[in-house]
C-alpha positions in Angstrom: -84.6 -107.0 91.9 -87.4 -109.3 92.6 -89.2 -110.8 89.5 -92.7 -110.2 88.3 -95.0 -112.9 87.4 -96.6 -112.2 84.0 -100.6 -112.7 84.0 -103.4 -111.8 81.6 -106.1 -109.3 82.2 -108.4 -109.3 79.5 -106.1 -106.6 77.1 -102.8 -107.4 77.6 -99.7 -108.6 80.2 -100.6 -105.5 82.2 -98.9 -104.7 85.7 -101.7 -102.5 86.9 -104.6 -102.9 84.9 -105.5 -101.9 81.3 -105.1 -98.2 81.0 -104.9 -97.1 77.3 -101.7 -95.8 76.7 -100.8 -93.5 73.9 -99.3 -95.2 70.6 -96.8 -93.2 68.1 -97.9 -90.1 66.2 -99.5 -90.5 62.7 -97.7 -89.7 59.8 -99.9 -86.8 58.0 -101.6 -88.1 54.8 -100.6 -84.9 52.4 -97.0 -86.2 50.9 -95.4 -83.0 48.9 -93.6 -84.2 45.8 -89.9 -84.9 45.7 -87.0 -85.6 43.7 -85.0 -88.9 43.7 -82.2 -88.2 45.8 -79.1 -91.0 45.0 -80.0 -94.3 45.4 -82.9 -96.8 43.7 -86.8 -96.1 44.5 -88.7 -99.4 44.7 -92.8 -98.6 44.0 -92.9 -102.5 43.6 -96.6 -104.0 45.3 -95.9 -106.0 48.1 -95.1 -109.2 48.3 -97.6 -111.9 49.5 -96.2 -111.3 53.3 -97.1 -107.4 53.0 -93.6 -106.4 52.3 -92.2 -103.8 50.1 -89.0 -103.2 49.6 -89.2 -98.7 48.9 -85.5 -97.3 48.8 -82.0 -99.1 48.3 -79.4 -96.5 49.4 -76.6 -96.3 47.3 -73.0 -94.7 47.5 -73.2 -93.9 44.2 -72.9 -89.6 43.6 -72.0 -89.1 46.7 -75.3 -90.9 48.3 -75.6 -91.8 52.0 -75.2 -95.0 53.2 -75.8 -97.4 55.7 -79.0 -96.4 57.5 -78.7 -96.8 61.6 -81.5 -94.4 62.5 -84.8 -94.8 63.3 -87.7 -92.4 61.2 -89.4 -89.8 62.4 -92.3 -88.4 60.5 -92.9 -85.1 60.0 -96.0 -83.4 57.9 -95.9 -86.6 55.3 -92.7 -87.1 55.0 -90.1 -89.5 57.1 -86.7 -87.7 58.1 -83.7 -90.3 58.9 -79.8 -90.3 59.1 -77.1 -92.1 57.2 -73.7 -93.2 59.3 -71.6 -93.2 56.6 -71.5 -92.0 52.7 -72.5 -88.2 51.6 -69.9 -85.6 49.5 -67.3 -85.4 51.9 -63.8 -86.4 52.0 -63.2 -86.1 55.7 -64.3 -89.4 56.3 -63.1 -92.7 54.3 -66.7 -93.9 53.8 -68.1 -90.5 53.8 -69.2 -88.8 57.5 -73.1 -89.5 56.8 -76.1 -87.7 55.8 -79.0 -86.6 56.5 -82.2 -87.5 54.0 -86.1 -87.0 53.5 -88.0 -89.8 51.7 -91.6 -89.9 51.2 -93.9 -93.0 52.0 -93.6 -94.0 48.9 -89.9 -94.8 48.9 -89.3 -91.0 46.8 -85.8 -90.4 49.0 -84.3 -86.7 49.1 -80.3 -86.2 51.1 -80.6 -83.2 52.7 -77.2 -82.5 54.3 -73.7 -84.2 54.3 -71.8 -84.0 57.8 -68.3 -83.4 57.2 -68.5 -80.3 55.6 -66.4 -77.9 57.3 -64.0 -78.1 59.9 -65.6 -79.0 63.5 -68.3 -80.7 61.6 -70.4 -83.9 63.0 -69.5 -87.1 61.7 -71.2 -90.6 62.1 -74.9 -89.7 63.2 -77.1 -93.1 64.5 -79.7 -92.3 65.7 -83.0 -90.6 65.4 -83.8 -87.1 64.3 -85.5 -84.8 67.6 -87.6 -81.8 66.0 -89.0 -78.9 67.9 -90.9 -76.2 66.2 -89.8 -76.9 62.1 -85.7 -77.5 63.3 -84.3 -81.0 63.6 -81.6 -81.8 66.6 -79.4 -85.0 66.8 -76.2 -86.1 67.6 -73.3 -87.1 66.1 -70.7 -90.1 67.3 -67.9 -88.3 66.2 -66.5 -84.7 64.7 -66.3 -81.6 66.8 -63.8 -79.0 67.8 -62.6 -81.5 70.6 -59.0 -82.5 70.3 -59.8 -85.1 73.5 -60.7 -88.0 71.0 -59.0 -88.8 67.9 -61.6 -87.8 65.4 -63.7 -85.8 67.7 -65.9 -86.5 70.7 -68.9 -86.0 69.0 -71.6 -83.2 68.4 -75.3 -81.6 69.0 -76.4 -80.4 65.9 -79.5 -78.7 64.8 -81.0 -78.7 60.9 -83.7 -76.1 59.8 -86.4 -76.6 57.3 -84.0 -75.0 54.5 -81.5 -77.4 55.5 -78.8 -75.0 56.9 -76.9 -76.9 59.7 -74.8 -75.7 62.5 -73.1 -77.5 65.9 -74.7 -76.4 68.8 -72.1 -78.0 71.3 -68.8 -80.3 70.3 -68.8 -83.0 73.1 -65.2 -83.3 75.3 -65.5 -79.7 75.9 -64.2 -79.5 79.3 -62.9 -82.0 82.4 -65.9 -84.8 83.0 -67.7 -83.5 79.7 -69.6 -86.6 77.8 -68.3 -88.4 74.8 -69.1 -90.2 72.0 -73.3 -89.9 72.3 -74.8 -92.7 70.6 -78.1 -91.8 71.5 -80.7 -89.5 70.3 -82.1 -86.9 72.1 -85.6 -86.0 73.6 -87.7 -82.5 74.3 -88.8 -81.9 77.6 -90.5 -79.0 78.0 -88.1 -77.4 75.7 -85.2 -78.6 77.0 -83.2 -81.6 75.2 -82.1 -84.6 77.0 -79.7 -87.2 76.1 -76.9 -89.4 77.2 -73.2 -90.1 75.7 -71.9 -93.7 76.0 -67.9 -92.5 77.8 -67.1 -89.1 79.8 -68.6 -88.0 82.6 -66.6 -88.3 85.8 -66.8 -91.6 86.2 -65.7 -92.2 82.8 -68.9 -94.5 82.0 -70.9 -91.8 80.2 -73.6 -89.2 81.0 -77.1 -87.9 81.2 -76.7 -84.6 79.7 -79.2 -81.6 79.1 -78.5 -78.7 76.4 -80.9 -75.7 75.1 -81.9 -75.5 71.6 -79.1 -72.5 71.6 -76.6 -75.1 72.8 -76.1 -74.2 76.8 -75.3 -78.2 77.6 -74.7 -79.7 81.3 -73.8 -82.6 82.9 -76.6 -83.6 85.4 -75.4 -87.4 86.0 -71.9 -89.6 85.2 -72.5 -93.1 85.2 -70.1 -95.4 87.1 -71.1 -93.3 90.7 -71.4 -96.4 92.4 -70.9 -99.9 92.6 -73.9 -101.4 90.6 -74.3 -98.3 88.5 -75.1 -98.7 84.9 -72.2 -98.1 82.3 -72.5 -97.0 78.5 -76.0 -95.9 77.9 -76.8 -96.3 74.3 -80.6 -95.3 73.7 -82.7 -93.3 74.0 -84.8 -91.8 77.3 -88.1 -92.1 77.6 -89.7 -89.3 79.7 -92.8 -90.3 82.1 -93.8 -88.1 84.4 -91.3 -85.7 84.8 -88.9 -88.5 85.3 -86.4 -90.0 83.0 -86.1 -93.5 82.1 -83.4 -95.5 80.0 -80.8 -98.3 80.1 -77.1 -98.9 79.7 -76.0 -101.2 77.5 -72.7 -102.4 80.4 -72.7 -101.9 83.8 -75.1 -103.3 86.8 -74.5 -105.8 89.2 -73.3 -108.3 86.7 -71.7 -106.3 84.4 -74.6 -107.1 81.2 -76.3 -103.8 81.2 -79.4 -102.0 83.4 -82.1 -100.4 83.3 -82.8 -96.5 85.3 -84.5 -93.7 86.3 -83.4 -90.5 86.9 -85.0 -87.3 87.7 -85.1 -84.2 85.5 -82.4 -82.7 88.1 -80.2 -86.2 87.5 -80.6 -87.9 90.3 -80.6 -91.8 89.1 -81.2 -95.1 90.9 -80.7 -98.7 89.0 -84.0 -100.1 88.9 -82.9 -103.8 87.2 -79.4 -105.2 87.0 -79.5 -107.5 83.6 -77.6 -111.0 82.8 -78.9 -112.9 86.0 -79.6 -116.5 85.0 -81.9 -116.9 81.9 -83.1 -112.8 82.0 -81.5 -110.9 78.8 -78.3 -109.2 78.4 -76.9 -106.0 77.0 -79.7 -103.9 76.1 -79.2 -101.0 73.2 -82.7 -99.9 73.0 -84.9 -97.4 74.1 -88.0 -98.9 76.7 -91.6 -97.9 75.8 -94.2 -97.4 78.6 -97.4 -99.2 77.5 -100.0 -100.1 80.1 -98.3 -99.1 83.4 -95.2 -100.7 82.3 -92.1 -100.4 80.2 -91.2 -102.6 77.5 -87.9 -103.2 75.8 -85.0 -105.6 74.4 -82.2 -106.7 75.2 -79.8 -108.6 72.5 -78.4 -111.0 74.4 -79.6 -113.7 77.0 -82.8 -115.9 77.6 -83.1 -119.3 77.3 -81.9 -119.7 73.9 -79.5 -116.7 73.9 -81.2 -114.8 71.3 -82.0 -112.0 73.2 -85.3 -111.2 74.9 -88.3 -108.9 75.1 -89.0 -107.7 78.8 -91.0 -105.9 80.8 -90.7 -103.6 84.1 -92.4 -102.1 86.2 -92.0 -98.4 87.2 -90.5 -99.3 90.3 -87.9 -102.6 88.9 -90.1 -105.3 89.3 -88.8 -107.4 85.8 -90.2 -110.2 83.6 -89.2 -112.0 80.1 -92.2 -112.1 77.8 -90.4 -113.2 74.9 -87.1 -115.4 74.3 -85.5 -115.1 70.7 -83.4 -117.4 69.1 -84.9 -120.9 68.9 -83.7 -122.4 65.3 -84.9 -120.3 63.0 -86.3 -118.0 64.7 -85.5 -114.4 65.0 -82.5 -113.4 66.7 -80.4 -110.3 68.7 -83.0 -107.3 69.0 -81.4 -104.4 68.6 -83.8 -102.3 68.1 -86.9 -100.6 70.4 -90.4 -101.7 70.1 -93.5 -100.2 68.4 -97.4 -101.2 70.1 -100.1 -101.0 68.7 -103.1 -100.7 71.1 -106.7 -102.5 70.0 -108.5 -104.7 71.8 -105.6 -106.7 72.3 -101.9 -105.4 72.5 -99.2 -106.5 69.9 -95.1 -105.2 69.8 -93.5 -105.4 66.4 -89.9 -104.9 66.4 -86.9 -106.0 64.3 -84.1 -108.6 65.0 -80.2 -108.1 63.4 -79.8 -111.7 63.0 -82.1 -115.1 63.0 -84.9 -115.8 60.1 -84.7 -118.1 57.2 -81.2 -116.3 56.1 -79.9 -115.0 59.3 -79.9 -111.7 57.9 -82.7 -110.4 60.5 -86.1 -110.1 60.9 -89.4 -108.3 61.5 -91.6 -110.1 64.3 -94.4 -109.2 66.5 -95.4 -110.5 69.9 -99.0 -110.6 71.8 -99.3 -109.5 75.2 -99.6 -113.2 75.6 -95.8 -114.1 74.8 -96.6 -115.4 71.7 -94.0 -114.3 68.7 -94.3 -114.3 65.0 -92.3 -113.7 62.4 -93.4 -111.5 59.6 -90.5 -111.4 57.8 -86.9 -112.4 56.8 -84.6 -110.3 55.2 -82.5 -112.1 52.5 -80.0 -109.6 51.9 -81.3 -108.5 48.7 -84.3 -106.2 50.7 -81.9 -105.7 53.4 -80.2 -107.3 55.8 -79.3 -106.7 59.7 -82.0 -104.0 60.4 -81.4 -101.8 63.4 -83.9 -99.3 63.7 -87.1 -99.1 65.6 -90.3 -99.2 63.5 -92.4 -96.4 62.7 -96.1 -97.5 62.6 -99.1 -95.7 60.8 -102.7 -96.7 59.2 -101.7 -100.4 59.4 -98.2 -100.1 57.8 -94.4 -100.4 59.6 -91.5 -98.9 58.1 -88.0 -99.1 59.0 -84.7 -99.4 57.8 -81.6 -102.0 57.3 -78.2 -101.3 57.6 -77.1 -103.3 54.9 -78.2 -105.5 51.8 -79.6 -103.7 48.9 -79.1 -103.1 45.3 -76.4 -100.5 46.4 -73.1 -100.7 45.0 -71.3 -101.2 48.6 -69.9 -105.2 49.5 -72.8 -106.4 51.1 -75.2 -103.6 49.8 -75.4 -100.1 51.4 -78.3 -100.1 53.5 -82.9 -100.0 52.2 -85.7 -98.6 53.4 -88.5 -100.8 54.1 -92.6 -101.3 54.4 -94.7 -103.7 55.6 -98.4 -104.2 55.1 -100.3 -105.6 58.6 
């Protein structure tokens, strides 16, 4: 794919002008009361960066740990998922949970997964809700006997947390597997993508009903150059989808794609060519004409990078991470924030003062700042996208903590702009 030369016009690095684009939804201001779920509530001011640290997830009575997800918020109150911990004994860890928390760090478990036979396990990823009921997906668990501990699950959650599989992946011959994506609404219809199946055996683009009708409209691995493993989310534009695959591509490092709603797909960008950036896991974000996203290897440094493309392929590096100190391996999506000028805050794994990850934000210009290091004690390797409202971002690390897990069990995070 040819490459695009970045230049400024007067808002941001814009491919077709300066069309406002529209930012994430607002958390509602009315927070409802809520009891401390397991786990230590941190109501602390923040520190002189704008930092607070709000929740510290603990495995202690039966608490979930280790917090993959991204938030969604919902009338005042974040929603998220655990991968691991929660009351039951099908899993070694615990087969994750899912939890409420208000903006205040006040954290609520919901449901455990593993709770009866054919059950989810291992949720990652963000929370999809569609009038009041929650979908997601689940790594592992079903009724599937294709993978050894499942192929992985749809589930839905209602407001009075009753849970039920909609679909058990590895149902059938060329089926998906192993989704470790979340899913999107489309005019009622979800979409997501599983990382293996398909017939091609390099994962799918999937659609199911909120009742659980689910098909196969794509298998990655159709053709030579075709993306492989796509681990985040779509983004919908247009009645088209958009996304990227963490393997695959002409030089095997990852792409990005588009694929219409019926699933017909083309590879837009093939990554890992020279100094551009490698293995992408996150979900792109279409700001100004253009997508933006990570990738969490490659650049100059091999830190990762922050890119952007155009609708049609046409790619550029805005950012390259991992200089020194600086903040390193972006796993995580971006969040904009649309003003006079543009700015993307994300979140690195690795790089800072500890090299225990990062929150960071970068102009439309290319320049990069980091807000924060994690030091392990307020968290450490954060993996989720973050959630921005009235001049706050709030996320979550994996790890680090004042849980009672080897390297701490996971926080919940703000920070003050």
């Amino acid at each position: 794919m040819r490459r695009l030369a970045l230049y400024t016009v007067g808002c941001a690095i814009a491919l077709a002008g300066c069309s406002r684009a529209v930012g994430p939804p607002a958390v509602p201001t009315a927070v409802s009361p809520q009891t401390f779920g397991s786990g230590m509530s941190s109501l602390a001011r923040p520190d002189a960066s704008g930092f607070r640290l709000l929740f510290s997830f603990d495995k202690a009575n039966n608490g979930g740990i280790t917090p993959f997800t991204n938030l969604i918020g919902v009338k005042g109150l974040f929603y998220g998922t655990t991968l691991a911990g929660g009351g039951s004994s099908a899993c070694t860890k615990g087969c994750g949970t899912i939890f409420s928390m208000t903006t205040g760090g006040v954290q609520k478990p919901l449901y455990n997964f593993g709770s009866y036979s054919g059950d989810g396990t291992s949720p990652t990823q963000q929370l999809a809700e569609i009038n009041g009921t929650f979908y997601g997906t689940t790594e592992a668990g079903g009724t599937s006997t294709a993978c050894p501990h499942g192929c992985g699950t749809v589930f839905s959650l209602t407001a009075s947390g009753q849970e039920s599989v909609i679909y058990s992946f590895g149902s059938y011959k060329g089926d998906g597997l192993t989704p470790r994506a979340g899913l999107i609404d489309v005019h009622g219809t979800l979409y997501g993508t599983t990382s293996a199946g398909g017939g091609a055996n390099g994962g799918t683009l999937f659609t199911i009903t909120p009742s659980g009708h689910e098909t196969v409209i794509y298998s990655f691995g159709s053709y030579k150059g075709d993306g492989l493993v796509p681990a985040a989310e779509l983004t919908e534009i247009g009645s088209r989808l958009y996304g990227t695959t963490l393997k695959g591509g002409q030089y095997g490092k990852g792409s990005a794609f588009r694929a219409q709603l019926s699933g017909k797909e083309i590879t837009l960008h093939s990554f890992g060519h020279g100094i551009d950036g490698a293995y992408p896991r996150s979900r792109m974000i279409f700001v100004q004409q253009a997508f933006y996203g990570t990738t969490i290897e490659g650049g100059k440094y091999k830190g990762g990078t922050l890119f952007v493309l155009s609708p049609n392929g046409i790619e550029g590096l805005l950012y390259q991470f991992g200089k020194g100190k600086d903040a390193a391996e972006p796993e995580a999506g971006l969040t904009a924030q649309i003003g006079t000028f543009i700015t993307f805050y994300g979140t690195t794994a690795k790089g800072g003062a500890s090299g225990k990850g990062t929150i960071f934000s970068v102009n439309g210009v290319g320049s990069e700042t980091v807000l924060h290091s994690f030091a392990g004690s307020d968290g450490s390797e954060p993996l989720s996208h973050l959630f921005f409202d009235k001049k706050t971002l709030y996320g979550t690390a994996a790890y680090g903590g004042a849980g009672s897990c080897t390297g701490g069990c996971g926080t919940a995070y703000a920070y003050h702009l």
